[in-house]
Each structure stands twice: as structure tokens, then as C-alpha cells.
C-alpha positions as CSV (number, residue, x, y, z in Angstrom):
1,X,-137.4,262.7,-20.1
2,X,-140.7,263.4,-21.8
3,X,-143.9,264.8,-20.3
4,X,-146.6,262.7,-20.9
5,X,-150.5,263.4,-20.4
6,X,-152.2,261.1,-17.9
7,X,-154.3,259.3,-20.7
8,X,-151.4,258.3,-22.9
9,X,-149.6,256.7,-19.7
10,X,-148.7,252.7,-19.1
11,X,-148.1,250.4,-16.5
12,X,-144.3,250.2,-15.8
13,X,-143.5,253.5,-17.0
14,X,-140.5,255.4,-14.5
15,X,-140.9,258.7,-13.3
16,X,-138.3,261.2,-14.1
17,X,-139.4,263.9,-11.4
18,X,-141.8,264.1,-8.4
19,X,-145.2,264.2,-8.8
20,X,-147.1,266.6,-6.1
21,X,-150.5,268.3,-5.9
22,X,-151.7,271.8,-6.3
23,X,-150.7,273.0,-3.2
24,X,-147.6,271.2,-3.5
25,X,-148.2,268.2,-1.5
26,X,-146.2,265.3,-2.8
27,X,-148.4,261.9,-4.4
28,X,-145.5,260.0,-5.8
29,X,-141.1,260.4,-5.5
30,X,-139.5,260.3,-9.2
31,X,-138.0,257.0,-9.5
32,X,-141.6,255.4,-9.0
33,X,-142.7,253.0,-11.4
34,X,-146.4,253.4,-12.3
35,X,-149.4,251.4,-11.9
36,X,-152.6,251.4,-12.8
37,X,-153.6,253.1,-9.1
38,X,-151.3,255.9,-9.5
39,X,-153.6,256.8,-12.8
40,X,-156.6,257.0,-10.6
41,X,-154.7,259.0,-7.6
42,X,-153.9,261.3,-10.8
43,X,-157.0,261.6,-12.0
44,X,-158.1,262.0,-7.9
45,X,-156.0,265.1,-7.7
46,X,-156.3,266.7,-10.6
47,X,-152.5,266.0,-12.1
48,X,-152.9,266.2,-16.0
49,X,-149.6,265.4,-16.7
50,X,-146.5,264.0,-15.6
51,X,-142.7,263.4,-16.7
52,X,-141.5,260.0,-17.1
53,X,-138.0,258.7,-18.1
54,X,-137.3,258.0,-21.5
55,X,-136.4,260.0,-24.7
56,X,-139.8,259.2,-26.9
57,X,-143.4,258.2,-26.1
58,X,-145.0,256.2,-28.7
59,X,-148.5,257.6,-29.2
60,X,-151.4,255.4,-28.3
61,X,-152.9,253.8,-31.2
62,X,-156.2,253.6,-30.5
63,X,-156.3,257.3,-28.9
64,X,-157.9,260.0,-30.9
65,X,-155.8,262.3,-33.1
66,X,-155.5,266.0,-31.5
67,X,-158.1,268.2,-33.3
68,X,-156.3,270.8,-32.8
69,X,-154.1,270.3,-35.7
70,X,-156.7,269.7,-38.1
71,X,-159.6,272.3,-37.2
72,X,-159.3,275.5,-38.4
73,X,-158.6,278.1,-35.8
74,X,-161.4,280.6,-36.6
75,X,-163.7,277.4,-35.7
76,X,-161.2,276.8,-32.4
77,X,-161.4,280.1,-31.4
78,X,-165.1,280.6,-32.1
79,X,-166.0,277.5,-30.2
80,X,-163.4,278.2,-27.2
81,X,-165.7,281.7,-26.6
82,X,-168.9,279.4,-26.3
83,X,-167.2,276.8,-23.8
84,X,-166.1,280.1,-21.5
85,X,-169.4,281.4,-21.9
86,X,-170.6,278.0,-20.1
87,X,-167.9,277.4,-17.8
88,X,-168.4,281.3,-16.7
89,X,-169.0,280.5,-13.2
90,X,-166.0,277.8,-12.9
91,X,-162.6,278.3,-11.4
92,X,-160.5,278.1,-15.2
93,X,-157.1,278.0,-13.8
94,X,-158.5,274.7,-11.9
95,X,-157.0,271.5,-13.1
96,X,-160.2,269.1,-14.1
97,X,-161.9,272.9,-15.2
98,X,-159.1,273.4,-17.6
99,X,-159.4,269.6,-18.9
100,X,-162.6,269.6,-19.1
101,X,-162.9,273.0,-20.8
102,X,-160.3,272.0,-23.4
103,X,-162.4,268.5,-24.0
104,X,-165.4,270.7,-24.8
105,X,-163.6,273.1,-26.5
106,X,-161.8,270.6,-29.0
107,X,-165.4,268.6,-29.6
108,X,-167.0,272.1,-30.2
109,X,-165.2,272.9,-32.8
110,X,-164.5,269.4,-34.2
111,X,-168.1,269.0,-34.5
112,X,-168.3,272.4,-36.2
113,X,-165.8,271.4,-39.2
């Protein structure tokens, strides 16, 4: 079992465990086999990640590297305090808030290095 972000997810892939939304409302049983629709419904609901069966994951190759490995934290932690500074008004602990906020925050700070 492996949990595995919404982007890095493929066609045909199993689920190892139910999928529901923030209030706990259920999208798809674990068992389900994964299509490109269910990446929309995801997306739809605000599910950023999900567990699939299967011990490893092999990374996209065409996706991006995480920044946050590379960028130094001063620069991660300085550019984090800007992005909360614009996202003041937002809900943080809100699924697409926290995505997006941690998008912004990793291109901050990437573009900073």
C-alpha cells in the first residue's frame, strides 16, 4: 500500500482503502480500479491524495522534482510567510487552499534560489 498524490496517479491503478470527502462522504470503495474520471471527481472534491495497492510507485518521469529538497529552508520558510500573507483571508486547513498554497509556496522560493 502506498499513498500516492493525485498528479502522480494512472489509469488501472487499485485502491487499497476508501476514498471519501471532507465531510466523510464516500466517492469511491477500495478495491476500485481508477480511471481517468475518478482523477477529475478528485480533483472536484478536493482529495489530494489517495492509497493504492502496491508496495512502490515509480515516480513520473516527466513530473517536476520536489523543490523542497533542493531549496534552502531559510528561502522556504521566507517565501511560505509571503504566500500566508496573500492567502490571509482563505480557509488554510481547506484542501485546494492548502494545495494551492504549497504550489506558491514551493515556486516562491524556487524562484528565489
Amino acid at each position: 500500500m502506498a499513498v500516492v498524490h493525485i498528479d502522480n496517479l494512472a489509469p488501472g491503478m487499485v485502491l487499497s482503502r476508501n476514498v471519501c470527502d471532507r465531510s466523510g462522504r464516500l466517492l469511491l470503495p477500495s478495491g476500485a480500479e481508477l480511471t481517468d474520471k475518478h482523477f477529475s471527481i478528485f480533483r472536484m472534491w478536493g482529495v489530494l491524495e489517495v492509497e493504492i495497492v502496491g508496495e512502490t510507485i515509480a515516480e513520473d518521469p516527466e513530473a517536476p522534482p520536489s523543490p523542497n529538497t533542493e531549496i534552502d529552508p531559510e528561502l522556504l520558510a521566507e517565501a511560505r510567510t509571503e504566500v500566508e500573507h496573500l492567502f490571509v483571508y482563505n480557509d488554510p486547513e481547506h484542501p485546494a487552499i492548502k494545495e494551492l498554497m504549497r504550489i506558491c509556496t514551493e515556486r516562491r522560493a524556487t524562484r528565489a534560489a
